[in-house]
SEMI-336831 format. One line per field, with one value per residue (C-alpha): residue number from 1; x, z, y; residue in one letter. Coordinates in nm, 4 decimals. Example, Ala and Ser with C-alpha at 12.3 -4.5 7.8 and 13.67 -1.06 7.14 Angstrom:
BEGIN
seq: 1 | 2
xx: 1.2300 | 1.3670
zz: 0.7800 | 0.7140
yy: -0.4500 | -0.1060
type: A | S
% end
This chain:
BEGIN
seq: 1 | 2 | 3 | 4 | 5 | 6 | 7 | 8 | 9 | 10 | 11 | 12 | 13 | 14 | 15 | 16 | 17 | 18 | 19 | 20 | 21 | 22 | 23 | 24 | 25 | 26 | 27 | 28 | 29 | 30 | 31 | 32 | 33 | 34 | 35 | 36 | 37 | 38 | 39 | 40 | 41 | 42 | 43 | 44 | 45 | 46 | 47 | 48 | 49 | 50 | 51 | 52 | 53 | 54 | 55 | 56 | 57 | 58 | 59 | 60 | 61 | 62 | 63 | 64 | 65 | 66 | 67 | 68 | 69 | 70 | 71 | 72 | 73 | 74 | 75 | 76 | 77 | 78 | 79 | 80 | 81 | 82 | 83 | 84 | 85 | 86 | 87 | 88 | 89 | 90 | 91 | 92 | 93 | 94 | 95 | 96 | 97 | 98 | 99 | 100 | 101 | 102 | 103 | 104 | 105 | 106 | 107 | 108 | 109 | 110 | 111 | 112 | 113 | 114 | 115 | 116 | 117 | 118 | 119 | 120 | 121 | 122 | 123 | 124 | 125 | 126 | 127 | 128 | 129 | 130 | 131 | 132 | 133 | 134 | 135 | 136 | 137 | 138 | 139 | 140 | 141 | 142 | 143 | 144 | 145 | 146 | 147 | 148 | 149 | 150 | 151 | 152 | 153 | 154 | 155 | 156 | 157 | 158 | 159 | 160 | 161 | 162 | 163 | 164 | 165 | 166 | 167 | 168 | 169 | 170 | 171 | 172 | 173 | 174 | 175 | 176 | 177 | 178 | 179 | 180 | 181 | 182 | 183 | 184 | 185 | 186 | 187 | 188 | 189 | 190 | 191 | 192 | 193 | 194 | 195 | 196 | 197 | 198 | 199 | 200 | 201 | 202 | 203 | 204 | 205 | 206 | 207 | 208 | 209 | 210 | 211 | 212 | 213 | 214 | 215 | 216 | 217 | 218 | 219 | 220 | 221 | 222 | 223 | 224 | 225 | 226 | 227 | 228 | 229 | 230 | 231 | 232 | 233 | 234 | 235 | 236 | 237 | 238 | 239 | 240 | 241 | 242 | 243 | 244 | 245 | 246 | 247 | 248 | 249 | 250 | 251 | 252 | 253 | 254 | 255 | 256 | 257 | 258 | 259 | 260 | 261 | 262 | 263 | 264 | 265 | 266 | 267 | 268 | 269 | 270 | 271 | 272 | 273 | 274 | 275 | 276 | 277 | 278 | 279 | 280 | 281 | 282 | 283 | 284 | 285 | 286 | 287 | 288 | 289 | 290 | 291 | 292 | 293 | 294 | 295 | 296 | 297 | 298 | 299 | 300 | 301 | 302 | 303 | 304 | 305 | 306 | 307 | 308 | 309 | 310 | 311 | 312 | 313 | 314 | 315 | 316 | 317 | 318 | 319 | 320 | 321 | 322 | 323 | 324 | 325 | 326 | 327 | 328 | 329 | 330 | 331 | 332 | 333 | 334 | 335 | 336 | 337 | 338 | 339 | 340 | 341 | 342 | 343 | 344 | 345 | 346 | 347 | 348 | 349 | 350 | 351 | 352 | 353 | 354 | 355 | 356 | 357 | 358 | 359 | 360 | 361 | 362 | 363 | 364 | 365 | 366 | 367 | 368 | 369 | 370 | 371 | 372 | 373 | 374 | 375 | 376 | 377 | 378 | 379 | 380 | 381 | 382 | 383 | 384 | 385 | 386 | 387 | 388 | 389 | 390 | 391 | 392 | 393 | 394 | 395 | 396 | 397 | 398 | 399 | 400 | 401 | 402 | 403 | 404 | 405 | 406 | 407 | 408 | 409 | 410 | 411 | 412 | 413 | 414 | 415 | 416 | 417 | 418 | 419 | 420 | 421 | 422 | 423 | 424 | 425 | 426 | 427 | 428 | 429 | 430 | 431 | 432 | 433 | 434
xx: 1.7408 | 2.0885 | 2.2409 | 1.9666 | 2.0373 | 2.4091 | 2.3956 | 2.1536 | 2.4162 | 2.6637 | 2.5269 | 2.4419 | 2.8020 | 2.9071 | 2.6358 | 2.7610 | 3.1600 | 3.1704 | 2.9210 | 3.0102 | 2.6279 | 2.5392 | 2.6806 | 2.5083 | 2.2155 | 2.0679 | 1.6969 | 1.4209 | 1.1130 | 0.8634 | 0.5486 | 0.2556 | 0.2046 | 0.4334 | 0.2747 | 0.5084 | 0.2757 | -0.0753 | -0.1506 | 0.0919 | 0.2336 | 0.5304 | 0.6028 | 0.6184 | 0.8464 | 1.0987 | 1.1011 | 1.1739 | 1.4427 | 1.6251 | 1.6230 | 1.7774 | 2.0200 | 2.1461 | 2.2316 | 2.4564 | 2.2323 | 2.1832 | 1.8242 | 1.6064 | 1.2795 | 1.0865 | 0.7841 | 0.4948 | 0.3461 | 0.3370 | 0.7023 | 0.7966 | 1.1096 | 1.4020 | 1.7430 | 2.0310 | 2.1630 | 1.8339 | 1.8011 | 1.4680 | 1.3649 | 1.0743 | 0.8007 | 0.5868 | 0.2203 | -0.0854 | -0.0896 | -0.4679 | -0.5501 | -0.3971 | -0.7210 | -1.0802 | -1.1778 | -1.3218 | -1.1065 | -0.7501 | -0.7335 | -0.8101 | -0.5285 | -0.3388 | -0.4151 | -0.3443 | -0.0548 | 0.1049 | 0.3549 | 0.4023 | 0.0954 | 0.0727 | -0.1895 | -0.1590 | -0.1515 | -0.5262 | -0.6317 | -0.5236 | -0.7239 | -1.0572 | -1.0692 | -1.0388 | -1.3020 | -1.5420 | -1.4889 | -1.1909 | -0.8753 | -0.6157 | -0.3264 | -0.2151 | -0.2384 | -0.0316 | 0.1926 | 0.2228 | 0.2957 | 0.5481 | 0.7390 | 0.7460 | 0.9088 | 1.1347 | 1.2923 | 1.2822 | 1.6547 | 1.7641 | 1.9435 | 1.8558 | 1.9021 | 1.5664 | 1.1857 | 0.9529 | 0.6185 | 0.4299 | 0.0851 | 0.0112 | -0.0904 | -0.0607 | -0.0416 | 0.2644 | 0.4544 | 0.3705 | 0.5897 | 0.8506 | 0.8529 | 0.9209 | 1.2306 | 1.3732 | 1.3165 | 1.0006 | 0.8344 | 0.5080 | 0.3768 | 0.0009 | -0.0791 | -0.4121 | -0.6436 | -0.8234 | -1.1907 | -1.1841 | -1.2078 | -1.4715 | -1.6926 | -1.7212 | -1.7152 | -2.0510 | -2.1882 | -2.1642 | -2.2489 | -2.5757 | -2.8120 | -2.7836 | -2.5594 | -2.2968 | -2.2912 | -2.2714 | -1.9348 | -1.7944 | -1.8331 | -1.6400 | -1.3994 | -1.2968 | -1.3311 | -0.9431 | -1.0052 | -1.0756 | -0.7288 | -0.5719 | -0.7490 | -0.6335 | -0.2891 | -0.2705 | -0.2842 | 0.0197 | 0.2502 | 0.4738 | 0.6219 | 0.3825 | 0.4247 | 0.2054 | 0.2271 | 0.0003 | -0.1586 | -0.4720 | -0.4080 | -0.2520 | -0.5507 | -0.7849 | -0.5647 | -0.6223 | -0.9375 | -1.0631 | -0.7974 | -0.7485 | -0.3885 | -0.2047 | -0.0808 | 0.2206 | 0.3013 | 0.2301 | 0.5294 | 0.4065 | 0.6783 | 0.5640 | 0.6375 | 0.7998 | 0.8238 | 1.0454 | 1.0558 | 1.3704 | 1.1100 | 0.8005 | 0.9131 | 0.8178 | 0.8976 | 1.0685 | 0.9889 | 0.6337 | 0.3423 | -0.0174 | -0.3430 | -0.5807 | -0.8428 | -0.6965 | -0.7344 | -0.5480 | -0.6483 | -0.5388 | -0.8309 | -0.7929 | -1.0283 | -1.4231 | -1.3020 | -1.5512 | -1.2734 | -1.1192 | -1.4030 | -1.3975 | -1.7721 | -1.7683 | -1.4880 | -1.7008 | -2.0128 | -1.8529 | -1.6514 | -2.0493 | -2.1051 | -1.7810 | -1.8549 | -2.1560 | -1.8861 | -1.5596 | -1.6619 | -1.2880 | -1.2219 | -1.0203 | -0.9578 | -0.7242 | -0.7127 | -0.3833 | -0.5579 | -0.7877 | -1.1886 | -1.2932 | -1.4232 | -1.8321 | -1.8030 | -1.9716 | -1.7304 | -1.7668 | -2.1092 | -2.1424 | -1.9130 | -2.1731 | -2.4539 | -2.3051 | -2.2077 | -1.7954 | -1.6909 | -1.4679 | -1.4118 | -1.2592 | -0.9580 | -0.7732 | -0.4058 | -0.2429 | 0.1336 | 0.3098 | 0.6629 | 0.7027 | 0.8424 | 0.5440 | 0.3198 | 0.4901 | 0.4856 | 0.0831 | 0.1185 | 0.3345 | 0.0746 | -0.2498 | -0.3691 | -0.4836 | -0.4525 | -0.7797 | -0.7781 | -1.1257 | -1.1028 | -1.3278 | -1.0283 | -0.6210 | -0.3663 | -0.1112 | -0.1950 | 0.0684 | -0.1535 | -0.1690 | 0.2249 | 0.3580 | 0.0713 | 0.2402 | 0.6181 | 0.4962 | 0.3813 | 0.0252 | -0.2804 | -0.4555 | -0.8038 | -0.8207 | -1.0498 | -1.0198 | -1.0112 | -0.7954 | -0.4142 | -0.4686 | -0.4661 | -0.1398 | 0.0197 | -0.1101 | -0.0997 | -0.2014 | -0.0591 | -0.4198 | -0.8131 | -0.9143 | -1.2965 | -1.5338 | -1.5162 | -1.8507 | -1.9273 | -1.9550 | -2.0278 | -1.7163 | -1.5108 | -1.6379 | -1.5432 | -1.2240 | -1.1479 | -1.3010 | -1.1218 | -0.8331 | -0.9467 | -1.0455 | -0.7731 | -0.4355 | -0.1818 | -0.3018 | -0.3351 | -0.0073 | 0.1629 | 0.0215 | 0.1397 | 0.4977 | 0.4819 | 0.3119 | 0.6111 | 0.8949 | 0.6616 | 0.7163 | 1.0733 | 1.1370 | 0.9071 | 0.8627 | 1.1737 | 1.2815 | 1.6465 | 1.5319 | 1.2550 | 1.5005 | 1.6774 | 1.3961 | 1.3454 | 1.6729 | 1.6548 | 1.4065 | 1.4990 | 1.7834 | 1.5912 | 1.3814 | 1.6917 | 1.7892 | 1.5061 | 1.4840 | 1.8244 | 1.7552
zz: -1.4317 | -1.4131 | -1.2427 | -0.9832 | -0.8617 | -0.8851 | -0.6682 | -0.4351 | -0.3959 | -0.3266 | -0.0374 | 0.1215 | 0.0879 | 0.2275 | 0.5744 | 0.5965 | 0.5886 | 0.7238 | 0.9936 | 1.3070 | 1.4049 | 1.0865 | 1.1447 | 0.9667 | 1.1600 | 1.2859 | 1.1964 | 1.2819 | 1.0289 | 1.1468 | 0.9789 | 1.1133 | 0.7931 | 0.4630 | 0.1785 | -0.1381 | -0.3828 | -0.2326 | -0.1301 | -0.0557 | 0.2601 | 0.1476 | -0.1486 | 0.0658 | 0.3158 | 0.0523 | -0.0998 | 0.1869 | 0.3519 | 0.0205 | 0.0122 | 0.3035 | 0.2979 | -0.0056 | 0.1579 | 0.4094 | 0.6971 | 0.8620 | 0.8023 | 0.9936 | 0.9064 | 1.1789 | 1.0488 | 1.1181 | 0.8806 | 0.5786 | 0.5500 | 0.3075 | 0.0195 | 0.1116 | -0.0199 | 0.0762 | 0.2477 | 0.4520 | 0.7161 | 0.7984 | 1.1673 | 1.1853 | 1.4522 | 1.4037 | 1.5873 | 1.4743 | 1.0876 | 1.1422 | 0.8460 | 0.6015 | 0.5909 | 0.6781 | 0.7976 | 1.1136 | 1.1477 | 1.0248 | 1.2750 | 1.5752 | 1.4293 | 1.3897 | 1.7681 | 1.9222 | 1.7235 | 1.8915 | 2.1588 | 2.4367 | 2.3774 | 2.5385 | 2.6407 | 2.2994 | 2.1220 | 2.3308 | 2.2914 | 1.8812 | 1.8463 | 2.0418 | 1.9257 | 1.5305 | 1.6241 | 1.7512 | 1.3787 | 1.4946 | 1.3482 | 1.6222 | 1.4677 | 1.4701 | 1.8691 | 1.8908 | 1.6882 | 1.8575 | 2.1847 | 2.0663 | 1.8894 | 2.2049 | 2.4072 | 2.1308 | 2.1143 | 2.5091 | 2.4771 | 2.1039 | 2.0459 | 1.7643 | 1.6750 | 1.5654 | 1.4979 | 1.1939 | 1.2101 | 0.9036 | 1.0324 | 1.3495 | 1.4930 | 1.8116 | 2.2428 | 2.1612 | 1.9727 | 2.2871 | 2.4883 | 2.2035 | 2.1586 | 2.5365 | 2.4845 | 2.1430 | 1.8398 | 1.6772 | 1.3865 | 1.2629 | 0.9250 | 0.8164 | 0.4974 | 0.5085 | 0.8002 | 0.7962 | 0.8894 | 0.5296 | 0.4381 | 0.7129 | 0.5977 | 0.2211 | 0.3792 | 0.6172 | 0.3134 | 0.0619 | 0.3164 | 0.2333 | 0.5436 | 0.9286 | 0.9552 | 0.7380 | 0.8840 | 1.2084 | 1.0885 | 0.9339 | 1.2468 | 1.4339 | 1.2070 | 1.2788 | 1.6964 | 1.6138 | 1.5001 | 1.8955 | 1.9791 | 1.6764 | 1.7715 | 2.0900 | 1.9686 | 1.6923 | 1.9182 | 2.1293 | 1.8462 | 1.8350 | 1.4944 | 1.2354 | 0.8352 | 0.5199 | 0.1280 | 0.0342 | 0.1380 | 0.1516 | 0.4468 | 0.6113 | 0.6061 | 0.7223 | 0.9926 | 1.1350 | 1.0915 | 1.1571 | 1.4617 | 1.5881 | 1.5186 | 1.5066 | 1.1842 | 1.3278 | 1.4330 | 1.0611 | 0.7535 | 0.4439 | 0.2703 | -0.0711 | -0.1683 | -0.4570 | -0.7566 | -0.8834 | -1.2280 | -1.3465 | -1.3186 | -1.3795 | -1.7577 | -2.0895 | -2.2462 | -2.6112 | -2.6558 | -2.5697 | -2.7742 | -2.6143 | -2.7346 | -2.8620 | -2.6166 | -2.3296 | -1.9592 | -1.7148 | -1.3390 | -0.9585 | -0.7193 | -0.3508 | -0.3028 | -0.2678 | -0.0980 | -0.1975 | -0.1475 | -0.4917 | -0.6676 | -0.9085 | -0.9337 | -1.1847 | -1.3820 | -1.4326 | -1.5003 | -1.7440 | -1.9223 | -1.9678 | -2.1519 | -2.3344 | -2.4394 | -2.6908 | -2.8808 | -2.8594 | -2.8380 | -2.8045 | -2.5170 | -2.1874 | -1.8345 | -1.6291 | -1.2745 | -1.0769 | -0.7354 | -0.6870 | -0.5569 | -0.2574 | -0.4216 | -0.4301 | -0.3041 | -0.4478 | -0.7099 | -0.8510 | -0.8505 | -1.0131 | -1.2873 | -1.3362 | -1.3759 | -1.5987 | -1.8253 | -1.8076 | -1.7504 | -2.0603 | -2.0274 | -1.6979 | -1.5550 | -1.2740 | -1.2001 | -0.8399 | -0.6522 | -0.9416 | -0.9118 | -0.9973 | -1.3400 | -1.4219 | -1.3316 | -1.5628 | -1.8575 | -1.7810 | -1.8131 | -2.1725 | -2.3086 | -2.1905 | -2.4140 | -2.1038 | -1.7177 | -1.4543 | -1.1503 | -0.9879 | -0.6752 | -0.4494 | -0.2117 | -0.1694 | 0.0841 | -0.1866 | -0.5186 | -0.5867 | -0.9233 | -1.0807 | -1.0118 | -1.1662 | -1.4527 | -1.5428 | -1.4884 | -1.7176 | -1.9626 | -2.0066 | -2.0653 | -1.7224 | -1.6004 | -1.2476 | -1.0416 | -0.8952 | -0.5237 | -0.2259 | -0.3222 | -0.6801 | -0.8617 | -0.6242 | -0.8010 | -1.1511 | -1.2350 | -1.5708 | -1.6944 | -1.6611 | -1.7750 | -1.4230 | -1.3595 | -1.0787 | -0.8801 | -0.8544 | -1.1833 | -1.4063 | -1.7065 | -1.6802 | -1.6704 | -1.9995 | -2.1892 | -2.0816 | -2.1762 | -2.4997 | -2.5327 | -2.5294 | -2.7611 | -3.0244 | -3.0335 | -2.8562 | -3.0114 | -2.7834 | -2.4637 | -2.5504 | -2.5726 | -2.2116 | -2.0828 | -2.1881 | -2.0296 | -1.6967 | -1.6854 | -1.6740 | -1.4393 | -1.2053 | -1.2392 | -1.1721 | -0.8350 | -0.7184 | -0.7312 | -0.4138 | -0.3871 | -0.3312 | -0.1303 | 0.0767 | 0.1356 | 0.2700 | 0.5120 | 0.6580 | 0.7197 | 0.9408 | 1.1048 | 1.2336 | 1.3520 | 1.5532 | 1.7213 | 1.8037 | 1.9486 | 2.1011 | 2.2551 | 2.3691
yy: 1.6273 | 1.4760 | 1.7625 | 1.7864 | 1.4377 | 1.4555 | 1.7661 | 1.5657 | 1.2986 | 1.4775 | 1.7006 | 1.3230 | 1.2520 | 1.5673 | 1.5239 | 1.1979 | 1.2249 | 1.5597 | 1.5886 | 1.3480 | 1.3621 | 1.2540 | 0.8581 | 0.5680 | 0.4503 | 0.0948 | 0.1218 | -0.0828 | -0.1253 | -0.3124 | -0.4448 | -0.6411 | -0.8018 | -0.8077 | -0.9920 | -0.9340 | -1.0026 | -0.8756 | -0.5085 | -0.1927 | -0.3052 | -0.5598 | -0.3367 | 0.0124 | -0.2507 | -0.3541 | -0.0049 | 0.1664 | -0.0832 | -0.1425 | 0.2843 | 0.3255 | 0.0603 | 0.2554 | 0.5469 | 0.3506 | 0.2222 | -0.1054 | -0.1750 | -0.5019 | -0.5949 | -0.7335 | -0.8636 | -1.0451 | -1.3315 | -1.3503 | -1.2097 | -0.9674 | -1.0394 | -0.8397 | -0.7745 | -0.9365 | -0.6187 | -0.5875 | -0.8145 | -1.0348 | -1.0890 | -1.2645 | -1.1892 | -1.4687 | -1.5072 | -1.7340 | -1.6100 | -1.7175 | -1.4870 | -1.7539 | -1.9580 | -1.9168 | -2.2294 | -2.2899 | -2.6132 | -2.5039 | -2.2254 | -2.4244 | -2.7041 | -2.3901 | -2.2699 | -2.6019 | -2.6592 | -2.3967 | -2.4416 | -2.2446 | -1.9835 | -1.6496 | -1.4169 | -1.2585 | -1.6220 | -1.6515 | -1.3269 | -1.3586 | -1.6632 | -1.5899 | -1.2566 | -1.4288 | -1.6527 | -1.3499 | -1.1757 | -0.9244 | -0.8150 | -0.8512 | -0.8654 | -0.5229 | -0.5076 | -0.8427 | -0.7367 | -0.4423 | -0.6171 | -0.8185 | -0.6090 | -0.3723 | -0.7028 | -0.7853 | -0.3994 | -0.3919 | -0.6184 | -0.4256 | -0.1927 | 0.0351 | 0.4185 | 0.4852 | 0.2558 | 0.2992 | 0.1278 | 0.0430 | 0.1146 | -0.0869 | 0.1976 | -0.0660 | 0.0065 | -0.1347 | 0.1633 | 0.3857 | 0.1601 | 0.1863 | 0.5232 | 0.5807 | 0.3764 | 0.4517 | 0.7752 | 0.6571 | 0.7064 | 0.5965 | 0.5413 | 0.6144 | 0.5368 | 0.6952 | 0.6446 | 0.3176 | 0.5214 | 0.5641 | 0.1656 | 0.1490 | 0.4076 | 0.2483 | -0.1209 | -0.0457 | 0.2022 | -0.0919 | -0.3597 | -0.5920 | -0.6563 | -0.6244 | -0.9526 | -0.7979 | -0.4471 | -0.5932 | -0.8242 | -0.5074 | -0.3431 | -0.6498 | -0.6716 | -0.2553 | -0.2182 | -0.2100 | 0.1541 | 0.2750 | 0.1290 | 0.3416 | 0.6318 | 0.6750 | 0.5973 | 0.8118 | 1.0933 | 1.0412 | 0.9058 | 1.2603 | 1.1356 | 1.0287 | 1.0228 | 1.0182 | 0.9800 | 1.2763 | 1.6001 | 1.4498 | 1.1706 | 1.4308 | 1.6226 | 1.3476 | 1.1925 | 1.5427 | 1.4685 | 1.1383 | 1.0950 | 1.4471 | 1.4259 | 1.7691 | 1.8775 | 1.9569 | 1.6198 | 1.4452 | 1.4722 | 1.4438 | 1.1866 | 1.0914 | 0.6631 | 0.5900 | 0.3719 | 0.1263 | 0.3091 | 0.0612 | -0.2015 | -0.0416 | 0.0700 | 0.0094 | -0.3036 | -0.2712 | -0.6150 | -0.6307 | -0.4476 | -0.3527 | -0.5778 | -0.3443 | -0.3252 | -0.5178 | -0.3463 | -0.3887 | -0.3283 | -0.3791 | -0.5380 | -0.6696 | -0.9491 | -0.7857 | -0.4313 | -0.2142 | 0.0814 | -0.0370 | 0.0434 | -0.2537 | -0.3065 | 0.0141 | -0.0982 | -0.4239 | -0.2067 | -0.0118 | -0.3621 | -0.4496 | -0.1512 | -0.1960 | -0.5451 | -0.4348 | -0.1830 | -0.4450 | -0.8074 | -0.8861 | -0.6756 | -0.8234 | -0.7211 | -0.8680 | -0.7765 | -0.7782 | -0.9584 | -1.2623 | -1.2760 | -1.4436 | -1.7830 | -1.7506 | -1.3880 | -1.0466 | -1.0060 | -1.3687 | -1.3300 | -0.9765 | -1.1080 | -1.4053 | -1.1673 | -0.9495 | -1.2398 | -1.0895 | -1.4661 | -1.4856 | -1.1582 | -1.1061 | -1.2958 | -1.2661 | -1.2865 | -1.3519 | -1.3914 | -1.1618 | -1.0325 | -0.7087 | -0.7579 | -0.9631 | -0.7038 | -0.4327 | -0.7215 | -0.6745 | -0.3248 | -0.3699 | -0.5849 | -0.3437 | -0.0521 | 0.0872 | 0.0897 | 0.1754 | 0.2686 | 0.3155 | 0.2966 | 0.5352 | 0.6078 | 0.5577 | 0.6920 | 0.6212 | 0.4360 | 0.2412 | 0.1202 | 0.4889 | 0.5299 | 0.1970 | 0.2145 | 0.5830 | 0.4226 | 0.1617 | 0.4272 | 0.2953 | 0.4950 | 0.5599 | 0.6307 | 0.7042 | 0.8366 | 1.1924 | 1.1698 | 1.1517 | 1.1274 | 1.0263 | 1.3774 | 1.4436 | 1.1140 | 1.1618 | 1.5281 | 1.6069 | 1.2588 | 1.0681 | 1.1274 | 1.1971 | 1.0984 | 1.1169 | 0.8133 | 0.5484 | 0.6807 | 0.3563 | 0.5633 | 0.7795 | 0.5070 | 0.3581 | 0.6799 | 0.7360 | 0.3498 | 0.4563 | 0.7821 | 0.5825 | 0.2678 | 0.5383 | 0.7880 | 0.5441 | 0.7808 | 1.1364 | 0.8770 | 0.7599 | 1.1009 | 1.1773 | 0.8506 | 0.8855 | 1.2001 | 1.0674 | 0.8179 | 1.0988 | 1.2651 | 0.9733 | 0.9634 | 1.2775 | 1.3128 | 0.9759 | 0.7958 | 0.6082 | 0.7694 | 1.1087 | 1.0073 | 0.7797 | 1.0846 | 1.3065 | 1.0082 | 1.0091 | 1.3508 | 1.3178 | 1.0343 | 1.2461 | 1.5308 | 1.2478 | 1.1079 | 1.4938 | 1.5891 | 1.2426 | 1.2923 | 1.6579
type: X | X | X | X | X | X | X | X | X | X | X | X | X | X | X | X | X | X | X | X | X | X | X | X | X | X | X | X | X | X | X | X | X | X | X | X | X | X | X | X | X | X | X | X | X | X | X | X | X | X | X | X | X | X | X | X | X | X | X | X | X | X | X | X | X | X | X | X | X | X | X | X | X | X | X | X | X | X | X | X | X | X | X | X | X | X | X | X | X | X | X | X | X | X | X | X | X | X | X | X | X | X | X | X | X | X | X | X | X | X | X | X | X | X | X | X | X | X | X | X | X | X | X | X | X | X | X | X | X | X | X | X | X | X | X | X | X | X | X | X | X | X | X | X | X | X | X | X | X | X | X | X | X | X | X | X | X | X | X | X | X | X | X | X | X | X | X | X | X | X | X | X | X | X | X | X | X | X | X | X | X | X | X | X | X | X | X | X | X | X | X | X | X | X | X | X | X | X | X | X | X | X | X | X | X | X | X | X | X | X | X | X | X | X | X | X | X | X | X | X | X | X | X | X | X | X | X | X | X | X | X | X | X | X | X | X | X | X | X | X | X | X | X | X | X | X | X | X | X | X | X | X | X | X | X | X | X | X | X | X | X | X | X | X | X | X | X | X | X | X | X | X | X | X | X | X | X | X | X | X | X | X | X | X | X | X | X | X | X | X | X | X | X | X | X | X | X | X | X | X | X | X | X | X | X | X | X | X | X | X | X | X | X | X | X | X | X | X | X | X | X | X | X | X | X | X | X | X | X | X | X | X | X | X | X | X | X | X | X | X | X | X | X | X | X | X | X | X | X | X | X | X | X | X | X | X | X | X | X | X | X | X | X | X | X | X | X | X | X | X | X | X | X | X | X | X | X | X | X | X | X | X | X | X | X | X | X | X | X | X | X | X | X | X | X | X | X | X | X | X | X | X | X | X | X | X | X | X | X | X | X | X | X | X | X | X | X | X | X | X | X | X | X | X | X | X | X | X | X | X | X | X | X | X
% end
């Protein structure tokens, strides 16, 4: 494994010392929103700048709010607008809207279209960003997901690439499939108009890239993309981190799961299904999931009915390293959810060399190989006996999961993939320049 990397390193040397075209670049990542501690998007931001800083580059963030951590090498450039998103009272965000000085079409446009039940941050971002590059000057543009007007202005001025995790159609299908009533639907339906914008975007973006064979497939799909224009660039994980701890020894029978707050997508009311079931066979059994629940929302009450109060805890605003402690002190890892571009979960639950059931859909079998107990997703039932599999026979699971976590080293480590990136960010300024 050794040699393959050293080789790997030292052909980068070579394209870079020897090759005049081949210069360090000033590259542009830009991010609509970069929470570090909730979701992919500030992790697959500080991943990817801190990668390509590495190999030599001069990498800015320009990010909307919340801002992502960085390191020092990586620049921060904040692109502020209303952050209305940070509360959901009525109140705060018109203090927050008349607070601000100066306001612009897209300041008016971000707040009435809040108030009305939208999501417009993605096309003011977009817009701003576009009149913020309009004075830069920068070799090439990645976009984390916008999918905004905005990068077809940019992409008329400098190499661009955009970055599709997986297509958000997917979150809307399981939001209105799962949604309760008329009133709800109808709010789902708000809250996703962005989708036409992306749509017609998606199709003129000439540079777009994915983290699996499956989004690739259903970008195609769902937004008539060609093939030929999406790259299939696997993420990474921080497997330095993400590691087992010699230090730290697994409670029998404690889970460990990652949950944003009541999105059906993650699947979590059939990890909670199955903990019921669970509960009769090991009284003393915990889950703790990595995320918080809206206060007095579906997944507060669900864990109310099932009587999983003192069961079921939540834990929020982790650093990485905190995270993988979770993972040291859990017999086993779950991932249920019913769809992922990328599951950052199954990747740092293998690093961490935890027992994993996940289910089998989307990108996850790509991720996991034969390192997991792969189960149908939705399927309450199957959960509960692969968490059982592993409560009753740890040593086998454990065998696989060591394995699973030199399986993630080898394919999903953030140098080589840094290095795949910069390849084609290249051949984008060439055929840019052509």
């Amino acid at each position: 494994m050794w040699q393959r990397r050293y080789l790997l390193i030292l052909a980068h040397s070579y394209l870079i010392f020897n090759n005049p075209l081949k210069k360090p670049l000033s590259i542009a990542i830009l991010s609509y929103r970069s929470a570090p501690f909730a979701g992919g998007q500030g992790i697959y931001v500080y991943e990817l700048s801190r990668a390509l800083s590495g190999l030599g580059h001069q990498v800015d963030v320009i990010s909307g709010p919340p801002y992502p951590d960085l390191i020092s090498d990586v620049k921060l450039i904040e692109l502020p607008g209303l952050n209305l998103f940070s509360t959901f009272d009525f109140k705060e965000r018109v203090k927050i809207f008349i607070r601000q000085k100066g306001k612009s079409l897209d300041d008016w446009y971000e707040f009435m279209s809040t108030l009305l039940g939208g999501f417009p941050e993605l096309k003011t971002f977009g817009n701003r960003a576009y009149i913020f590059l309009k004075s830069q000057k920068y070799d090439v543009v990645i976009d984390n997901q916008s999918i905004s007007y905005g990068m077809l202005g940019i992409q008329a001025l400098i190499p661009f690439i955009e970055i599709m995790h997986h297509p958000i159609t997917r979150d809307y299908y399981y939001d209105i499939k799962f949604s309760k009533g008329i009133v709800q639907r109808l709010s789902k339906m708000r809250w996703h108009s962005f989708l036409r914008m992306q749509k017609k975007v998606a199709k003129k973006i000439q540079v777009i890239v994915t983290p699996s064979f499956n989004s690739k497939a259903d970008i195609n799909l769902d937004f008539e993309v060609p093939m030929e224009n999406i790259q299939v660039i696997h993420n990474g994980i921080d497997s330095n981190i993400f590691c087992p701890s010699p230090t730290i020894s697994s409670t029998p029978h404690k889970i460990i799961t990652t949950a944003s707050a009541d999105v059906p997508l993650k699947g979590l009311d059939f990890t909670l299904y199955a903990m019921a079931k669970l509960k009769l066979e090991y009284p003393d059994i915990q889950l703790i999931v990595i995320g918080s629940p809206r206060p007095g929302g579906h997944t507060e009450r669900l864990i109310k009915d099932l009587a999983l109060g003192k069961q079921v805890s939540f834990k929020t605003n982790l650093t990485k390293q905190e995270i993988a402690e979770e993972y040291a002190h859990s017999a086993a890892a779950v991932v249920s959810s019913l769809y992922e571009g990328f599951g950052f979960p199954v990747g740092e639950a293998m690093a961490c060399a935890t027992p994993l059931v996940a289910s089998n859909v989307a990108s996850i079998p790509e991720i996991t190989g034969p390192f997991a107990q792969l189960i149908m997703p939705a399927d309450a039932d199957a959960i509960y006996r692969g968490i059982k599999n592993i409560f009753q026979n740890p040593e086998k699971y454990k065998i696989q999961a060591d394995l699973g976590r030199q399986h993630i080293i080898e394919y999903f480590n953030w140098r080589t993939i840094g290095l795949e990136y910069e390849k084609l960010l290249y051949k984008t300024i060439d055929k840019f320049t052509c």
